[in-house]
PDB file of N, CA, C and O in Angstrom:
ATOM      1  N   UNK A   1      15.622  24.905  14.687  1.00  0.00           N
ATOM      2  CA  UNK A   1      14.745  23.761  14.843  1.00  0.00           C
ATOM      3  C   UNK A   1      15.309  22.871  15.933  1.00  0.00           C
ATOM      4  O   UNK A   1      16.488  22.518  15.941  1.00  0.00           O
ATOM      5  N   UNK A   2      14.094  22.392  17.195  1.00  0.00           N
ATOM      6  CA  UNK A   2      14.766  21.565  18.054  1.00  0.00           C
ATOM      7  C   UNK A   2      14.974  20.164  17.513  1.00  0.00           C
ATOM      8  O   UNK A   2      15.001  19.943  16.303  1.00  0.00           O
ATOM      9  N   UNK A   3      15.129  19.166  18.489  1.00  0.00           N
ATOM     10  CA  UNK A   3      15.268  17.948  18.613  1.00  0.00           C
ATOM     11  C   UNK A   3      13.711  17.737  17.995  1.00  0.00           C
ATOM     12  O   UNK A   3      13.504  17.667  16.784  1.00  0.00           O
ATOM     13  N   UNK A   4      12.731  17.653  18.934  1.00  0.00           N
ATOM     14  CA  UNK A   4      11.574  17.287  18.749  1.00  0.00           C
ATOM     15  C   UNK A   4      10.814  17.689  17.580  1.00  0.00           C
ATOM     16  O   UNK A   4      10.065  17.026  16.862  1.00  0.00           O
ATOM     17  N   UNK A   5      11.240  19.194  17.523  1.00  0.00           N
ATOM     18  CA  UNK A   5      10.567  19.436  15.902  1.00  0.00           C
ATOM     19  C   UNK A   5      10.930  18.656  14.484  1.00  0.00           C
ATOM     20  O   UNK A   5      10.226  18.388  13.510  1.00  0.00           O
ATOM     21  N   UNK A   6      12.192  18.431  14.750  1.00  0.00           N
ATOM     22  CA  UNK A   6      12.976  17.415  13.628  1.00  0.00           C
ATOM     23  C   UNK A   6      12.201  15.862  13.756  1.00  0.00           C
ATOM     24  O   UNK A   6      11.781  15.215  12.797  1.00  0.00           O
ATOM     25  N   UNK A   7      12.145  15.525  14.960  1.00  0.00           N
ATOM     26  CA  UNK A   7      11.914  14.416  15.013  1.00  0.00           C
ATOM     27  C   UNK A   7      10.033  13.953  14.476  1.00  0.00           C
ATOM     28  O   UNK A   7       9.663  12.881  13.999  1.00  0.00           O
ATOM     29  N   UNK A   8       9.347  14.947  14.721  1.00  0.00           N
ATOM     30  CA  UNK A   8       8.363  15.505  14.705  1.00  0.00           C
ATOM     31  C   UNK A   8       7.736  15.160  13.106  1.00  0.00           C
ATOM     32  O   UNK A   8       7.023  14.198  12.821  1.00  0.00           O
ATOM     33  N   UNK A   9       8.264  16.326  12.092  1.00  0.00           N
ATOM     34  CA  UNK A   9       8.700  16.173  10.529  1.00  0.00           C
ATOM     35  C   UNK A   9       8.782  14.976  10.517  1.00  0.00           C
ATOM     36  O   UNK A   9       7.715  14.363  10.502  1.00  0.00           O
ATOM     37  N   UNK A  10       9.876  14.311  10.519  1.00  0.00           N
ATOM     38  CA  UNK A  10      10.525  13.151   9.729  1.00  0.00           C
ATOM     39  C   UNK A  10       9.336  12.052   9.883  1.00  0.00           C
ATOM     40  O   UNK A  10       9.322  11.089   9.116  1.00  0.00           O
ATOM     41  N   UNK A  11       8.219  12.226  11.004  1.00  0.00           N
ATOM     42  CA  UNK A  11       7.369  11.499  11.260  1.00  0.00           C
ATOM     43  C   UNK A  11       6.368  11.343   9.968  1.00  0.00           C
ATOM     44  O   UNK A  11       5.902  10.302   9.505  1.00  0.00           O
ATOM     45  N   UNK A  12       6.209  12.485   9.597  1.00  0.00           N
ATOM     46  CA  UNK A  12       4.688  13.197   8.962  1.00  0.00           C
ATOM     47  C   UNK A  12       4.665  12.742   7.135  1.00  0.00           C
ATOM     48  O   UNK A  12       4.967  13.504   6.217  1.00  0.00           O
ATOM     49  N   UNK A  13       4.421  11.957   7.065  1.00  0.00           N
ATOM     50  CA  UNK A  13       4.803  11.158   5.273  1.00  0.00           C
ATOM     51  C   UNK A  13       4.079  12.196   4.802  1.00  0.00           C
ATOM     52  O   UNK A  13       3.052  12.582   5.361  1.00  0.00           O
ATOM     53  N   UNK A  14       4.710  12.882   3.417  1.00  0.00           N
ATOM     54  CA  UNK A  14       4.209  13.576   2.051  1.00  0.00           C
ATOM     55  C   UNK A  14       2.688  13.140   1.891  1.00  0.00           C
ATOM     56  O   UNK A  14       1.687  13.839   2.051  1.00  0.00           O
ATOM     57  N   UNK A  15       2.797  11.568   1.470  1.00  0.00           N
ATOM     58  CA  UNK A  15       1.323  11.431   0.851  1.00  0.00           C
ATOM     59  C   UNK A  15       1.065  10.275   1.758  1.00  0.00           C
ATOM     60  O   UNK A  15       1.933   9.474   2.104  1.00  0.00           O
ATOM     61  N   UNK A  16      -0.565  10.235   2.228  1.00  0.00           N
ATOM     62  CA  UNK A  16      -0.948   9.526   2.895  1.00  0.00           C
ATOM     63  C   UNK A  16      -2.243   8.463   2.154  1.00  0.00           C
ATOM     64  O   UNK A  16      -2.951   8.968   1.283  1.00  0.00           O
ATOM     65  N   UNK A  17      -2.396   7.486   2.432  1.00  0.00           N
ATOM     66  CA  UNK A  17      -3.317   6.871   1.452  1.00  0.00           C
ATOM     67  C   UNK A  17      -4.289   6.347   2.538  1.00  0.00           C
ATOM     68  O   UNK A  17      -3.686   5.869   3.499  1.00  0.00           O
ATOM     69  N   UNK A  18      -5.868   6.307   2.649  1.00  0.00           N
ATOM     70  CA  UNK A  18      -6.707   6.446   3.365  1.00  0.00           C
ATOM     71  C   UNK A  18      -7.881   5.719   2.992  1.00  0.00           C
ATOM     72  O   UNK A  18      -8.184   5.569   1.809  1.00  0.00           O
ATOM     73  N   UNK A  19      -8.482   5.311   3.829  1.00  0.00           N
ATOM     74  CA  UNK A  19      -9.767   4.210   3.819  1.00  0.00           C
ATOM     75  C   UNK A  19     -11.340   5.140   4.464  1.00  0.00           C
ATOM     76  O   UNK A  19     -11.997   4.945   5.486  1.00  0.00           O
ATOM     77  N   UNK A  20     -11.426   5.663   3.890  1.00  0.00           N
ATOM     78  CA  UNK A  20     -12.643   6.344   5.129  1.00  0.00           C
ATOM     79  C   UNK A  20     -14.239   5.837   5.195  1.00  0.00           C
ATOM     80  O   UNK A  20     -14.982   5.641   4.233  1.00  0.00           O
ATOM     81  N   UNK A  21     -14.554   5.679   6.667  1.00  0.00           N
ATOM     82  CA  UNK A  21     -15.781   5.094   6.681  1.00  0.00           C
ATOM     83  C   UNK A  21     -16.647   6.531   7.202  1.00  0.00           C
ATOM     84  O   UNK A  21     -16.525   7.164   8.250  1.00  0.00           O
ATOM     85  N   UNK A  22     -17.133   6.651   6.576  1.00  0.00           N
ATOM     86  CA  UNK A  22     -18.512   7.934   6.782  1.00  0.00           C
ATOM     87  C   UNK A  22     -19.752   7.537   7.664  1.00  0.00           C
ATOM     88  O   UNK A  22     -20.259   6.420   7.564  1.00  0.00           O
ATOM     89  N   UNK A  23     -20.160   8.367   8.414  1.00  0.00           N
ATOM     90  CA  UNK A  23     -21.300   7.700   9.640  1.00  0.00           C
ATOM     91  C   UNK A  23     -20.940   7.079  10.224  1.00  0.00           C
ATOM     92  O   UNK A  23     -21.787   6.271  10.605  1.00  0.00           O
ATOM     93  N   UNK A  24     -19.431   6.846  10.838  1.00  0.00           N
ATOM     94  CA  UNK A  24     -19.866   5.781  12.192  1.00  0.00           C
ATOM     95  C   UNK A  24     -19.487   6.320  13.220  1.00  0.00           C
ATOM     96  O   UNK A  24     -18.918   7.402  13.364  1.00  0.00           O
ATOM     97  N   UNK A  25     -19.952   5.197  14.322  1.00  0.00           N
ATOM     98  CA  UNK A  25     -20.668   6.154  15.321  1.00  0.00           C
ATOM     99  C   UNK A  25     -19.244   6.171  16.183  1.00  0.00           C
ATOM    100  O   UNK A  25     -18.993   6.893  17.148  1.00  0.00           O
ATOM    101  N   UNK A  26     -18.273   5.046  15.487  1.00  0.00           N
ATOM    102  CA  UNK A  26     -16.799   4.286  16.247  1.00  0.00           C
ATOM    103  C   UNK A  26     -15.947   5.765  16.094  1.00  0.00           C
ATOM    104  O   UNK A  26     -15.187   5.980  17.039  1.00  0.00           O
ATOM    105  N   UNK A  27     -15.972   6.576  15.262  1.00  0.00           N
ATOM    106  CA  UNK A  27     -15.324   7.828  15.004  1.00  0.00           C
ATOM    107  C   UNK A  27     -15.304   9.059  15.982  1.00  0.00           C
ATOM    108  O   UNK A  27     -16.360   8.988  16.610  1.00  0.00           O
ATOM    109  N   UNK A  28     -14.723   9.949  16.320  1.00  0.00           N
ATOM    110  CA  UNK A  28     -13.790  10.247  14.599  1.00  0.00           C
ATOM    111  C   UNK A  28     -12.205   9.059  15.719  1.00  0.00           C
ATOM    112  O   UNK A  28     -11.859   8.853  16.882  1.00  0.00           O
ATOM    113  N   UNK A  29     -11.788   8.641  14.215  1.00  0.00           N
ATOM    114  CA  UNK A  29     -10.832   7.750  15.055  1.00  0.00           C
ATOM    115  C   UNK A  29      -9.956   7.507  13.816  1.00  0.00           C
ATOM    116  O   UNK A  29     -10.527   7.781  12.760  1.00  0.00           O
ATOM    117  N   UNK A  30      -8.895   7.124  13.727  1.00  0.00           N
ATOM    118  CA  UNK A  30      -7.449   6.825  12.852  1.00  0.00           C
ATOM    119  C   UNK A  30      -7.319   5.475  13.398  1.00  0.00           C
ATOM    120  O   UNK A  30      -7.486   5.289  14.604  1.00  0.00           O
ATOM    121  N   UNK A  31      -7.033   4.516  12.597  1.00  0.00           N
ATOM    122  CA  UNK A  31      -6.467   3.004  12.730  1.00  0.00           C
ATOM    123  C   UNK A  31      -5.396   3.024  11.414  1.00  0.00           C
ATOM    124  O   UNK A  31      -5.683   3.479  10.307  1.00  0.00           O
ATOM    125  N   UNK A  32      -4.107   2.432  11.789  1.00  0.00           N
ATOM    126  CA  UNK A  32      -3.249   2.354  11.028  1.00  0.00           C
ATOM    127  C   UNK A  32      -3.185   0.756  10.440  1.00  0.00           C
ATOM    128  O   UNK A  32      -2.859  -0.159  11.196  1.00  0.00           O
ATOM    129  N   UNK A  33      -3.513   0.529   9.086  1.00  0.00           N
ATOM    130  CA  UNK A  33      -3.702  -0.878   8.417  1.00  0.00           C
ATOM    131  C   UNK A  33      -2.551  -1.688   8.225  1.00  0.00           C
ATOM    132  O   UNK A  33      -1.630  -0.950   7.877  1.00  0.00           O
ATOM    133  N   UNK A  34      -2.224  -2.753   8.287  1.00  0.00           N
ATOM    134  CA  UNK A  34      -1.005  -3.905   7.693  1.00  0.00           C
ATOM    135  C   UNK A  34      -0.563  -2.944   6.956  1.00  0.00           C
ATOM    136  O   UNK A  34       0.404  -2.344   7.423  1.00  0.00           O
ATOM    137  N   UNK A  35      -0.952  -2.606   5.968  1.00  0.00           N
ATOM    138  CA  UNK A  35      -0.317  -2.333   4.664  1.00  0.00           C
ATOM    139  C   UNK A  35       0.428  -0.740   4.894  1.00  0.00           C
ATOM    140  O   UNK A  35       1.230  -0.299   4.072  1.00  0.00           O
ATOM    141  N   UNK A  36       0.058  -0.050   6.024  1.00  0.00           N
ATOM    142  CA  UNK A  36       0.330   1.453   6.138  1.00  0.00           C
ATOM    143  C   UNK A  36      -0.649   2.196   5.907  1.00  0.00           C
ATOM    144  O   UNK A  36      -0.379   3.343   6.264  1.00  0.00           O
ATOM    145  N   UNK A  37      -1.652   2.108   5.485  1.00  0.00           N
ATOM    146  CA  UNK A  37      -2.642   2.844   4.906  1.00  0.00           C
ATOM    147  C   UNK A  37      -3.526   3.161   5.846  1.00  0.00           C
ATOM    148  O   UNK A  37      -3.420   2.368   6.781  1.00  0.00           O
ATOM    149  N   UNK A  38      -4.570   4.170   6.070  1.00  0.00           N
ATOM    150  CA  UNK A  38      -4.645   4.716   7.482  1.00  0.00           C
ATOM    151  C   UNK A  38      -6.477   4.358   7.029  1.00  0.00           C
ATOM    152  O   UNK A  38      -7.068   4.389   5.950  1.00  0.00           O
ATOM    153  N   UNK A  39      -6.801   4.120   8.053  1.00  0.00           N
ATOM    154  CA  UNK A  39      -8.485   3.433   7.908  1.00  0.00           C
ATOM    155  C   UNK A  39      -9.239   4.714   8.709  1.00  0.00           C
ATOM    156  O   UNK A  39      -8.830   5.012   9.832  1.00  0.00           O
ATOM    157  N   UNK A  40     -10.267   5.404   8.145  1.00  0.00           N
ATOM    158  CA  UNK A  40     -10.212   7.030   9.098  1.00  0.00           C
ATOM    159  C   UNK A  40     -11.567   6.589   9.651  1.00  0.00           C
ATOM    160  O   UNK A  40     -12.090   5.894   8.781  1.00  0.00           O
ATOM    161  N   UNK A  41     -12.231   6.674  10.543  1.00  0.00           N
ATOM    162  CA  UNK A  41     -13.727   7.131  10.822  1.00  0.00           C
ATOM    163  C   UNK A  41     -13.828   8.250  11.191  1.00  0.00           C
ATOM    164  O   UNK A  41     -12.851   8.945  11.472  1.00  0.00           O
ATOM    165  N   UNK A  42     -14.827   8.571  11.248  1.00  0.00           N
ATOM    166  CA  UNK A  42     -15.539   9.635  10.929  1.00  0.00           C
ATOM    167  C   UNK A  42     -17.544   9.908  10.804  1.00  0.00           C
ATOM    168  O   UNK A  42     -18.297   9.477   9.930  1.00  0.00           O
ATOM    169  N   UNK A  43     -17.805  10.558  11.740  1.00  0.00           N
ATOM    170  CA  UNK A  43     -19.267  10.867  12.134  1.00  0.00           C
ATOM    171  C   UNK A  43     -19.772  11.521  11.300  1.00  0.00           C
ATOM    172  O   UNK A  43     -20.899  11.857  11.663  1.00  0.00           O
ATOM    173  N   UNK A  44     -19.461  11.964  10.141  1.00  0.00           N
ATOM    174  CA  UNK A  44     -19.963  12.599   9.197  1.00  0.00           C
ATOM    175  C   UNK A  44     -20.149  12.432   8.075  1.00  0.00           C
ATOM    176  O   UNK A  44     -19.265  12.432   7.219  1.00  0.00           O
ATOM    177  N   UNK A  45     -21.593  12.222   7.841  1.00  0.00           N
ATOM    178  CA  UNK A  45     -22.233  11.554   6.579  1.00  0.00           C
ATOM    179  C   UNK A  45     -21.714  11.878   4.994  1.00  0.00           C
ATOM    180  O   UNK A  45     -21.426  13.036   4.689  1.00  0.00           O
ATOM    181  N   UNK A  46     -21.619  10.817   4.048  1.00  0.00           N
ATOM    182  CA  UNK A  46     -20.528  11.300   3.015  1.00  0.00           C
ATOM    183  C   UNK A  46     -21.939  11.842   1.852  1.00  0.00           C
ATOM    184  O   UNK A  46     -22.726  11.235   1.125  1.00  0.00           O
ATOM    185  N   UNK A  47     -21.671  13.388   2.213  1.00  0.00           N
ATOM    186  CA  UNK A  47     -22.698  14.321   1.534  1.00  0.00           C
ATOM    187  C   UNK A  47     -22.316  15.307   1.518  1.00  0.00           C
ATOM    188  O   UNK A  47     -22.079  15.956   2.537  1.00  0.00           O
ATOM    189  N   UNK A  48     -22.113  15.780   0.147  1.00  0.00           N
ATOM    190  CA  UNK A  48     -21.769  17.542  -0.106  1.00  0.00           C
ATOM    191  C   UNK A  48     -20.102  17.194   0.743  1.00  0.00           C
ATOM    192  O   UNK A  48     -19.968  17.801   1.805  1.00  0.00           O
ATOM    193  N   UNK A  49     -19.368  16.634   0.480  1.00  0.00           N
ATOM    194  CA  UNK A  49     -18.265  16.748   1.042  1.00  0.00           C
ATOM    195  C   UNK A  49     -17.925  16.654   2.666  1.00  0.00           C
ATOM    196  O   UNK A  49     -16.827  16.798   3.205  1.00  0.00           O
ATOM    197  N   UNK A  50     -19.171  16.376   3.256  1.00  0.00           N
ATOM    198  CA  UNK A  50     -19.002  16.664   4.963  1.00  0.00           C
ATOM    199  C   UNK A  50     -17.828  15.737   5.257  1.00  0.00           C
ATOM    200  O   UNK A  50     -16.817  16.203   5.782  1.00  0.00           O
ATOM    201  N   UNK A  51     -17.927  14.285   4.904  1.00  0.00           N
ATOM    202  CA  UNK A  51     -16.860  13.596   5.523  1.00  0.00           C
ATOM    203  C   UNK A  51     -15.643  13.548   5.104  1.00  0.00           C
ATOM    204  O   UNK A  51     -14.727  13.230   5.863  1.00  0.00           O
ATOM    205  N   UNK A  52     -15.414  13.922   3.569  1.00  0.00           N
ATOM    206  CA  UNK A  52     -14.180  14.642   3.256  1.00  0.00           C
ATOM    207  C   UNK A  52     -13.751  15.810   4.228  1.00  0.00           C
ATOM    208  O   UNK A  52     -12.533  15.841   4.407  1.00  0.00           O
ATOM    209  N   UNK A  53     -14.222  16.439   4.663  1.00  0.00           N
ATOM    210  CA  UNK A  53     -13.237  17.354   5.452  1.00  0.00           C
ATOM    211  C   UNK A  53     -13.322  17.301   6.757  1.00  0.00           C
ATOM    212  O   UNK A  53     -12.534  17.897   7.491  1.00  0.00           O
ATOM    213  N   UNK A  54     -14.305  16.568   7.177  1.00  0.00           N
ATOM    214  CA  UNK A  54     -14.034  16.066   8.652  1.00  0.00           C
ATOM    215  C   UNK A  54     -12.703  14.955   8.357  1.00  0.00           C
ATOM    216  O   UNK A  54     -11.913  14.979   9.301  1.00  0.00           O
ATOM    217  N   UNK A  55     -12.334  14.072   7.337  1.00  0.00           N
ATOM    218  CA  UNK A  55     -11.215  13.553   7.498  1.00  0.00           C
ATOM    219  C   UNK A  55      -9.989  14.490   7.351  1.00  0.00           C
ATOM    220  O   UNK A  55      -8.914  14.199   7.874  1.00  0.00           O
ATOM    221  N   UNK A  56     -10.150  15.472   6.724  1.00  0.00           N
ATOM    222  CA  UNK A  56      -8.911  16.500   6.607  1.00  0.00           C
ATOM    223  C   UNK A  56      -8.749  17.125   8.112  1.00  0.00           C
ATOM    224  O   UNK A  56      -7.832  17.892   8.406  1.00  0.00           O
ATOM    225  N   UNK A  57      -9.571  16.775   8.851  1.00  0.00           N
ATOM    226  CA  UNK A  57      -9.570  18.036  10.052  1.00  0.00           C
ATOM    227  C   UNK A  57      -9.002  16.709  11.463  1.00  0.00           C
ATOM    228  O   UNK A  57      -8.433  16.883  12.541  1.00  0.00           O
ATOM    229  N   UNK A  58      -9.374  15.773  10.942  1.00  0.00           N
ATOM    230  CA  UNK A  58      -8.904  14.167  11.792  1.00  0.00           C
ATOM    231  C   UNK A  58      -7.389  14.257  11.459  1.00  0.00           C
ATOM    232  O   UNK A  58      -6.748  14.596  12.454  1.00  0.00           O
ATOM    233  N   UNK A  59      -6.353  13.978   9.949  1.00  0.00           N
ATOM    234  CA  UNK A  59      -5.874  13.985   9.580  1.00  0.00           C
ATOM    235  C   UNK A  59      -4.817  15.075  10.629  1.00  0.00           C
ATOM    236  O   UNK A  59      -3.994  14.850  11.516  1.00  0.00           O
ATOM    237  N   UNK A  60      -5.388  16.390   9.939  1.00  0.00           N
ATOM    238  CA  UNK A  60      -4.144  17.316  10.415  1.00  0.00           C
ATOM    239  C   UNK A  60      -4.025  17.437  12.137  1.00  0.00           C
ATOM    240  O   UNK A  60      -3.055  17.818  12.792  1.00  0.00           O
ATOM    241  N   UNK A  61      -5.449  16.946  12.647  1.00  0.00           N
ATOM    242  CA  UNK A  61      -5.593  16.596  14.721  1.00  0.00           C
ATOM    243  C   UNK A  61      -4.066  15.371  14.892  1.00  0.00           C
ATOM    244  O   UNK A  61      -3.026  15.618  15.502  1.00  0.00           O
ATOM    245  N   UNK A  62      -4.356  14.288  14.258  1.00  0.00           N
ATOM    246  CA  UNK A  62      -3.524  13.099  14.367  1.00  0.00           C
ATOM    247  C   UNK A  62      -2.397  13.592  13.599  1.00  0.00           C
ATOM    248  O   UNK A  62      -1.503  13.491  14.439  1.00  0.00           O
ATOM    249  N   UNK A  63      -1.918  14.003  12.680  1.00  0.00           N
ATOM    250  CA  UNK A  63      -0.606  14.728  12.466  1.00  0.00           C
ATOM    251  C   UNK A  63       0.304  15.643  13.136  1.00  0.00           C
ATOM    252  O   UNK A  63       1.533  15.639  13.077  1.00  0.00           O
ATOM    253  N   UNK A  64      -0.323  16.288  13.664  1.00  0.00           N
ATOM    254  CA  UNK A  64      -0.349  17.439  14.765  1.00  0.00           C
ATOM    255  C   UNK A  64       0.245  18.643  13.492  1.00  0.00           C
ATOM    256  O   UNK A  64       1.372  19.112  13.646  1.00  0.00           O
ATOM    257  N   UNK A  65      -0.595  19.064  12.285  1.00  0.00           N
ATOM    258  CA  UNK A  65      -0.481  20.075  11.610  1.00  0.00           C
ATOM    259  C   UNK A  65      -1.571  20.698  10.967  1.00  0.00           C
ATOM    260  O   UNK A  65      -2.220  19.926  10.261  1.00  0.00           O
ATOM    261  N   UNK A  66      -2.070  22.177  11.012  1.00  0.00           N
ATOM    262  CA  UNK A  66      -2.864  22.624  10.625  1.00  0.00           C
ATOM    263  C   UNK A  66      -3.779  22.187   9.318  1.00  0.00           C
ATOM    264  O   UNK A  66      -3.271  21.662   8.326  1.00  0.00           O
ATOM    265  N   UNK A  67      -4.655  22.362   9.395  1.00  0.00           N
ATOM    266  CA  UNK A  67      -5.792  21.839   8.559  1.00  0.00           C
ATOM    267  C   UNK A  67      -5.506  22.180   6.768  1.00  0.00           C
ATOM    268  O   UNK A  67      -5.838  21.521   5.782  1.00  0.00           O
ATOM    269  N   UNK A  68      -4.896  23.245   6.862  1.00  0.00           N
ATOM    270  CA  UNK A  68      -4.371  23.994   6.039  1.00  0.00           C
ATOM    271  C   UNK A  68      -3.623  22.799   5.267  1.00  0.00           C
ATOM    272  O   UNK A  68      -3.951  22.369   4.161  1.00  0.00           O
ATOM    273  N   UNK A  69      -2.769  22.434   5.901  1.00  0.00           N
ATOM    274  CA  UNK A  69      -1.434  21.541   5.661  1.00  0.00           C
ATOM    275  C   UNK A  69      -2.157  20.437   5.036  1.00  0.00           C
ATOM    276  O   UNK A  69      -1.258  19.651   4.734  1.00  0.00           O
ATOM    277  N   UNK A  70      -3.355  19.892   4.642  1.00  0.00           N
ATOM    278  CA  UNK A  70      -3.672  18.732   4.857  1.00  0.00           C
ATOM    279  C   UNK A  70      -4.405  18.907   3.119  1.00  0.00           C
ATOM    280  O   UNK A  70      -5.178  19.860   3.016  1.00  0.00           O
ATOM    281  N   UNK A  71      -4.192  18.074   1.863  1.00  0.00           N
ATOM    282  CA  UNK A  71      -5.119  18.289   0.953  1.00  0.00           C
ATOM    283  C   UNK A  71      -5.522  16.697   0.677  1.00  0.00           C
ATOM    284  O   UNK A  71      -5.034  15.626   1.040  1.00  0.00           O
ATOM    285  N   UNK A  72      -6.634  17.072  -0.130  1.00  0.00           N
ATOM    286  CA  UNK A  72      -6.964  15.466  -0.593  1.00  0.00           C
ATOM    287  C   UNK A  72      -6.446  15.459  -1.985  1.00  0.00           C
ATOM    288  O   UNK A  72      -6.781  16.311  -2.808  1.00  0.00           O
ATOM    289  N   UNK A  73      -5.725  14.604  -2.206  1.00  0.00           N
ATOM    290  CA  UNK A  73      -5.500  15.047  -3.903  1.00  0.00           C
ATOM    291  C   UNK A  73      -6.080  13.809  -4.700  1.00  0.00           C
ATOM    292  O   UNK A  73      -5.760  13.785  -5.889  1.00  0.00           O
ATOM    293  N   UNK A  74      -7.012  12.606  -4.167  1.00  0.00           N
ATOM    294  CA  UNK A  74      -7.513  11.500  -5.083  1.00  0.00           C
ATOM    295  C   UNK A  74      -8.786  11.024  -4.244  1.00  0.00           C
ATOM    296  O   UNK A  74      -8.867  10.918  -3.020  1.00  0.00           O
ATOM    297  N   UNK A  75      -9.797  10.755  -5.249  1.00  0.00           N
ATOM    298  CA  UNK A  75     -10.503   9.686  -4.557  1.00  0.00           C
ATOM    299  C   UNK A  75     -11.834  10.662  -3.982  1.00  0.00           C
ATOM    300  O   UNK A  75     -12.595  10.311  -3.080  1.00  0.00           O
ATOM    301  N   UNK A  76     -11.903  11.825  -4.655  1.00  0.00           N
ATOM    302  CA  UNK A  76     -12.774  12.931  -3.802  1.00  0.00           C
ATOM    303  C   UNK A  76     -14.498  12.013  -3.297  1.00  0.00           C
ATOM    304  O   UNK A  76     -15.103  12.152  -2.234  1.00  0.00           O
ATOM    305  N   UNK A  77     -14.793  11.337  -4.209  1.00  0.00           N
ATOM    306  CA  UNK A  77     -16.150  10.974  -4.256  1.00  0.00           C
ATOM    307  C   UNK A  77     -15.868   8.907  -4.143  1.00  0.00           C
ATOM    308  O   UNK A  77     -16.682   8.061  -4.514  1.00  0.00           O
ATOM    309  N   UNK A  78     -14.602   8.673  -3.574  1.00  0.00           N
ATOM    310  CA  UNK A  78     -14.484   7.169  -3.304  1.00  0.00           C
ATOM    311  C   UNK A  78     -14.386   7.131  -2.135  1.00  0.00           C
ATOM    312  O   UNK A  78     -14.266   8.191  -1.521  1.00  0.00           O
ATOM    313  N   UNK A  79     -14.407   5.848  -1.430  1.00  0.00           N
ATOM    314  CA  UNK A  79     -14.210   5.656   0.516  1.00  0.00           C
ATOM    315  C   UNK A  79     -12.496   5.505   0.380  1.00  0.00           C
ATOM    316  O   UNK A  79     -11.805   5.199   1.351  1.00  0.00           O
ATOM    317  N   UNK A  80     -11.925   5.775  -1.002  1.00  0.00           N
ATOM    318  CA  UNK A  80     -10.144   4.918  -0.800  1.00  0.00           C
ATOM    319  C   UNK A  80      -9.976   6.515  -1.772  1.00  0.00           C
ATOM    320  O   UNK A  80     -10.302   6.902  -2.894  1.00  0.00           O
ATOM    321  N   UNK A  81      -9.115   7.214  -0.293  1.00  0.00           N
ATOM    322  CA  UNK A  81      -9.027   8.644  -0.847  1.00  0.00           C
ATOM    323  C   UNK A  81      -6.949   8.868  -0.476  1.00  0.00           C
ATOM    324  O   UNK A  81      -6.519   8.107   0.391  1.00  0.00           O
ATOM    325  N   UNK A  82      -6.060   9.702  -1.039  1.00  0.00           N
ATOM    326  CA  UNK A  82      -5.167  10.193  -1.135  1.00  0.00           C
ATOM    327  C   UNK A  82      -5.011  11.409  -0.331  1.00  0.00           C
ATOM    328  O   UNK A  82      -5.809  12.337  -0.464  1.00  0.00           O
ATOM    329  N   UNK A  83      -4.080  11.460   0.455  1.00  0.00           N
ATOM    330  CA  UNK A  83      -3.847  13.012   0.969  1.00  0.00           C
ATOM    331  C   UNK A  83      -2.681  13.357   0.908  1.00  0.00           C
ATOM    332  O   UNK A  83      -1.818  12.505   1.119  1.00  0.00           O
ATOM    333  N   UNK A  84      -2.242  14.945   0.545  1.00  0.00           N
ATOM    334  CA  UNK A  84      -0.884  15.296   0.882  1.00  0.00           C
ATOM    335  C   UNK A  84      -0.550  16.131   1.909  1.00  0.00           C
ATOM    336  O   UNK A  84      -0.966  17.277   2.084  1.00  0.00           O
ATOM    337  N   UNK A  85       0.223  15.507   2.589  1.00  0.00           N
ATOM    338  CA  UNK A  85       0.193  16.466   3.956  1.00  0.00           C
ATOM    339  C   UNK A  85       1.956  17.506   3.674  1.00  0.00           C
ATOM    340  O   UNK A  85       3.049  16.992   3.435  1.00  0.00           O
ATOM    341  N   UNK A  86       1.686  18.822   3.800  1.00  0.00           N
ATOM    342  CA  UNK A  86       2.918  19.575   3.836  1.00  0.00           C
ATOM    343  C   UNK A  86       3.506  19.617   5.720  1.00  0.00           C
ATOM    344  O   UNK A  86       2.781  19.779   6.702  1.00  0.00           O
ATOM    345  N   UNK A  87       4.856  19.433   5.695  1.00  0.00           N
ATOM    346  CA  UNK A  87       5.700  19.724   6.605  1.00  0.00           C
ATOM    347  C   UNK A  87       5.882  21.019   7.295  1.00  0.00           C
ATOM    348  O   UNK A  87       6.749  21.142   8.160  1.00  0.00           O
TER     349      UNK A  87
END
C-alpha cells in the first residue's frame, strides 16, 4: 500500500450520516453540513428507490469507491438516511 492509498482510507469514515434532497435540479451534488453530516442532491425522484441509489452511486463517485462499497443501512424511506461505506 502506497502513501496515497493510506492516506486515501483513513479519509473514507465507516458510517456516513446523510440528508438527501430528491428532484433537484442543484444535483447530483455533496455539501458537507456544520455538524459533518453530508446534505446529498440528487435528480432523482424519491420513487421505487430511484433516489436511494442515485445517492449510493454519488456517495461511492465522491468517495472514490465502488458502488458496491457503499450500503444504506437506515432511513430507507426518510430524506435523513445512514450509509456504510467499506474501505
Amino acid at each position: 500500500m502506497g502513501p496515497d492509498e493510506s492516506r486515501r482510507e483513513s479519509c473514507v469514515p465507516t458510517v456516513v450520516r446523510a440528508t438527501i434532497k430528491p428532484g433537484s435540479k442543484k444535483g447530483p451534488l455533496v455539501e458537507i453540513l456544520d455538524d459533518g453530516a453530508l446534505q446529498l442532491y440528487v435528480r432523482a425522484p424519491a420513487v421505487e428507490g430511484k433516489a436511494n441509489k442515485a445517492a449510493i452511486e454519488l456517495l461511492a463517485a465522491h468517495y472514490g469507491v465502488p458502488k458496491s462499497a457503499v450500503r444504506l443501512t437506515g432511513g430507507a424511506t426518510s430524506r435523513f438516511k445512514r450509509f456504510e461505506i467499506d474501505d
